[in-house]
Each structure stands twice: as structure tokens, then as C-alpha cells.
C-alpha positions as CSV (number, residue, x, y, z in Angstrom):
1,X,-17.9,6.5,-35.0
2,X,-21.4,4.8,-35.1
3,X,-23.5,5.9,-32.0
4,X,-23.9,3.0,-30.2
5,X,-20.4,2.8,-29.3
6,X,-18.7,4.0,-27.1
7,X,-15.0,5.2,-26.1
8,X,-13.7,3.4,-22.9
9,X,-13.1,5.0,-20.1
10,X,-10.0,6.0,-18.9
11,X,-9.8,5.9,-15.2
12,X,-7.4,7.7,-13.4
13,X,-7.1,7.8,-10.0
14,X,-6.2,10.5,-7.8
15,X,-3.0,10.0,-4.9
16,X,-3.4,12.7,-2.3
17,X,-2.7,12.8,1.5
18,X,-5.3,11.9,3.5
19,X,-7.6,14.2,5.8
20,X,-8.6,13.0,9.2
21,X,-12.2,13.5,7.7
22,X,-11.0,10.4,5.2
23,X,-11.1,8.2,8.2
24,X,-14.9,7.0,8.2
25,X,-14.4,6.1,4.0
26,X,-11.0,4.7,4.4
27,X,-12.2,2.4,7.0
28,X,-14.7,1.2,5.2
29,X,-13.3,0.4,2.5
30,X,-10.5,-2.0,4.5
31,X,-14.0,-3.9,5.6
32,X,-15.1,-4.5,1.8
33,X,-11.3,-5.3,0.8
34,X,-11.1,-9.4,3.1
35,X,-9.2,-10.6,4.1
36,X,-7.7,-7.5,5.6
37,X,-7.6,-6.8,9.2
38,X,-10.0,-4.5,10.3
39,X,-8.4,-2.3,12.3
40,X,-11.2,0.2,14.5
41,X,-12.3,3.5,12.5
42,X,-10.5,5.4,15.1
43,X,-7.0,3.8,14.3
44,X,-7.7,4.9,10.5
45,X,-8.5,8.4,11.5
46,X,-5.7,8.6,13.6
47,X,-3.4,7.2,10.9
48,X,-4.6,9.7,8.2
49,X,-4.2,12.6,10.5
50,X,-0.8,11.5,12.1
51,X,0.8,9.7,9.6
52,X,-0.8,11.5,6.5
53,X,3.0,12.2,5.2
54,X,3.2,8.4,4.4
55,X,-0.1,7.2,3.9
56,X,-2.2,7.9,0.6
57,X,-5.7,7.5,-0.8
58,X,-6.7,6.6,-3.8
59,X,-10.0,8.7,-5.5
60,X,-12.0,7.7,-8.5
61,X,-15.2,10.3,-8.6
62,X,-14.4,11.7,-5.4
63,X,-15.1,8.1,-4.1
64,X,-11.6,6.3,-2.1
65,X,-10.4,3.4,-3.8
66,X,-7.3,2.9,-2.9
67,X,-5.5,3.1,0.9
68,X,-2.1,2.8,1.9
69,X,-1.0,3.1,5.7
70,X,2.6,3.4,6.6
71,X,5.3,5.1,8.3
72,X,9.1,5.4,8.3
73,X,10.7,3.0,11.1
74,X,12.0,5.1,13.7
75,X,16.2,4.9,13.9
76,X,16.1,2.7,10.5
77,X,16.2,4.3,6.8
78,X,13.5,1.9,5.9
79,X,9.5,2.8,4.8
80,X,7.0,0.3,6.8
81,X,3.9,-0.4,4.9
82,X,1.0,-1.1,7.1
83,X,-1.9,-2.2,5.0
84,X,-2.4,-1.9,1.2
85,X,-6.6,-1.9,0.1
86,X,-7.6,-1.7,-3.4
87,X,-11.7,-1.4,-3.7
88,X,-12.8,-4.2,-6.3
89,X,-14.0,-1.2,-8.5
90,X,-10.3,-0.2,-8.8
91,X,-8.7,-3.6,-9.3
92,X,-6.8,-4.3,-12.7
93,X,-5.9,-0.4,-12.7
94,X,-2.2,-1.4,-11.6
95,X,-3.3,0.4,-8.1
96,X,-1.6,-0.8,-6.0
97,X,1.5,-0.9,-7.2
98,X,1.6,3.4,-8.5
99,X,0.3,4.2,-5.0
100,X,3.5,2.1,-3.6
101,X,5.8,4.2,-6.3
102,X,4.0,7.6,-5.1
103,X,4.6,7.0,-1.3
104,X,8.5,6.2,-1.8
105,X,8.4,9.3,-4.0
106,X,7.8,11.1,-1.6
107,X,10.0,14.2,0.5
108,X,8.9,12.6,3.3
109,X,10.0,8.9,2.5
110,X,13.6,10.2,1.1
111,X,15.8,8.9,3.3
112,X,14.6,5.4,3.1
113,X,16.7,2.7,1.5
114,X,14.5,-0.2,2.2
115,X,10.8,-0.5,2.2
116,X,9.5,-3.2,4.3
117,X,6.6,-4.8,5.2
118,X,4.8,-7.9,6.4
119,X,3.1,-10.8,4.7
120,X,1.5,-14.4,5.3
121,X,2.7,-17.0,3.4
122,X,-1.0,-17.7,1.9
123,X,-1.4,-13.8,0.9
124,X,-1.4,-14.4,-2.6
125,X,-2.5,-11.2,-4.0
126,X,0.4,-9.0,-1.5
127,X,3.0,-11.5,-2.2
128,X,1.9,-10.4,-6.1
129,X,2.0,-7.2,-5.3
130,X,5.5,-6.4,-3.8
131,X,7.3,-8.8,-6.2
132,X,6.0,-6.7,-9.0
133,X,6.7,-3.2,-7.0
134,X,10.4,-4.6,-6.6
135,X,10.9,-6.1,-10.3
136,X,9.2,-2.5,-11.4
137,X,12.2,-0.8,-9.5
138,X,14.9,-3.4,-10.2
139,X,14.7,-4.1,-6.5
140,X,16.0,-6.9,-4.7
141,X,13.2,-9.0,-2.5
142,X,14.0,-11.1,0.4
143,X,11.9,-12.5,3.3
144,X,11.8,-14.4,6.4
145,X,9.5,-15.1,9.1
146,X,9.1,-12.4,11.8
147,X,5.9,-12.6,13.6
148,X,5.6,-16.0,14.5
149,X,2.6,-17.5,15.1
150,X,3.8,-19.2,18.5
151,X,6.1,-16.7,19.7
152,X,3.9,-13.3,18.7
153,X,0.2,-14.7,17.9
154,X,-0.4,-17.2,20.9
155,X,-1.0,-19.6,18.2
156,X,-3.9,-17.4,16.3
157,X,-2.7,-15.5,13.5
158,X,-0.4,-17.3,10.6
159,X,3.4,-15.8,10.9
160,X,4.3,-13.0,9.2
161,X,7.3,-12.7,6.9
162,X,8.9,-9.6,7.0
163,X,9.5,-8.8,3.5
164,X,11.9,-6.4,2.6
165,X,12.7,-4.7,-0.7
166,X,15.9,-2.6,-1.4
167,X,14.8,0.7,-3.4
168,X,17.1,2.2,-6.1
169,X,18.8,5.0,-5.4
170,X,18.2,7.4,-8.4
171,X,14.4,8.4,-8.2
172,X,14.5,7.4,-12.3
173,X,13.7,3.9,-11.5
174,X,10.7,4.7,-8.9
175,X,9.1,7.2,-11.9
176,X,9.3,4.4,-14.7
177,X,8.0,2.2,-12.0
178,X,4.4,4.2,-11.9
């Protein structure tokens, strides 16, 4: 090979649990991923101490790049997913969509026959997201308004759907989903 070329890069990222000392990096990387909500660095700390079972980061270099909150709904079989932030260095990598795959893989996410979340109708790039988790999984995708503006926002905050996507029941499909 001629030496002014080079071999790309193959970038990997890393899933793991988070560490209450992720906190600080984990909220700052919701702040560079807008439109996200910005919840307080203490709520992201608390999350990836309390809830590190079903929440994941995402390294490249040792830096995060990827963040997923979430939590299993108490008395229901169904995984909740908070808030999904990939970094813009990460983007294009299919992210978003393995660390989805890795957190329903998991022990602690084994009893869940649903995974759920919530979406605004103009959220183009989470709408994109969970239709292609659930056609990765041969899942079944259905919505309807759940948060409503009027009834749950006082009028400042769009409604949010609650999306909801019925997971296989032989872990097979989830692993040809990553």
C-alpha cells in the first residue's frame, strides 16, 4: 500500500454500565446533543448510580459518546427509555440503535415484553431511530398521544406519543439486531 494512504478506522464503541463518576461527562454530553432536555447533572448522576442496570454509555477513546437512561416500569413487563444521546463524533456508527439492542439484552431487562418510550411528533431523528430498532427486531410499532400538551404541559411542551414496541421473544432477533 503506497504511504500516503491510509486504512480507515474502524470505530467501535464500548457499552458498559455507568459509574456515578460518569455523571459530569454524561451530562454534558445531553447539552451538546439539542434538542434534548437538559435534565440537572445531579439527575444524570443519580441515574447512572441508581439505574445503572438499564442505562448504558457509549465510549470511543475513553471519551462517552453515547447515553441511554431507562428503567423497567414498575408492575408492567415493559423497558421505559428515558433519553437516547449520540455525540455528533459518534453519529453514522448505527449507535443508537446497538446500544437499544444491548440494554433489552440485558439480565436485568429480561422480563420485559414491550419497550416503550416517548416522542414529539417533530422528533425526526427518534422517530428514525425506534422504527429502525423495531424493523431490526421484527417488532411491531404503535403510538398515541400521552403527554398532552394541555392536559400535562400547561400549554408549553409539544405532546408526547407514547411509542411502544413489542420485542421478540427469542433473544436471536435482538442479537442480529446489533
Amino acid at each position: 500500500m503506497p504511504k500516503d494512504m491510509t486504512q480507515p478506522e474502524t470505530r467501535t464503541p464500548v457499552l458498559r454500565k455507568p459509574e456515578a463518576t460518569d455523571g459530569a461527562a454524561i451530562w454534558e454530553l445531553v447539552r451538546a446533543c439539542k434538542p434534548l432536555d437538559e435534565n440537572s447533572m445531579y439527575c444524570n448522576l443519580v441515574q447512572a448510580e441508581h439505574f445503572r442496570d438499564t442505562c448504558v454509555v457509549a465510549e470511543l477513546d475513553g471519551e462517552p459518546v453515547g447515553w441511554i437512561s431507562g428503567h423497567m416500569i414498575p408492575n408492567q413487563d415493559a423497558f421505559f427509555v428515558w433519553q437516547v444521546a449520540v455525540s455528533p463524533k459518534a453519529r453514522g456508527l448505527g449507535l443508537g440503535r446497538k446500544m437499544l439492542t444491548h440494554l433489552v439484552e440485558r439480565d436485568e431487562c429480561a422480563e420485559a415484553t414491550e419497550l416503550k418510550t416517548t416522542i414529539t411528533r417533530d422528533n425526526d431523528a427518534s422517530w428514525g431511530l425506534f422504527r429502525s430498532f423495531a424493523r431490526s427486531i421484527g417488532g411491531e410499532l404503535s403510538d398515541e398521544p400521552h403527554y398532552t400538551r394541555d392536559e400535562h404541559f400547561d400549554g408549553m411542551h409539544a405532546t408526547e406519543h407514547m411509542v411502544t414496541i413489542e420485542l421478540p421473544e427469542e433473544q436471536e432477533a435482538l442479537r442480529a439486531a446489533a
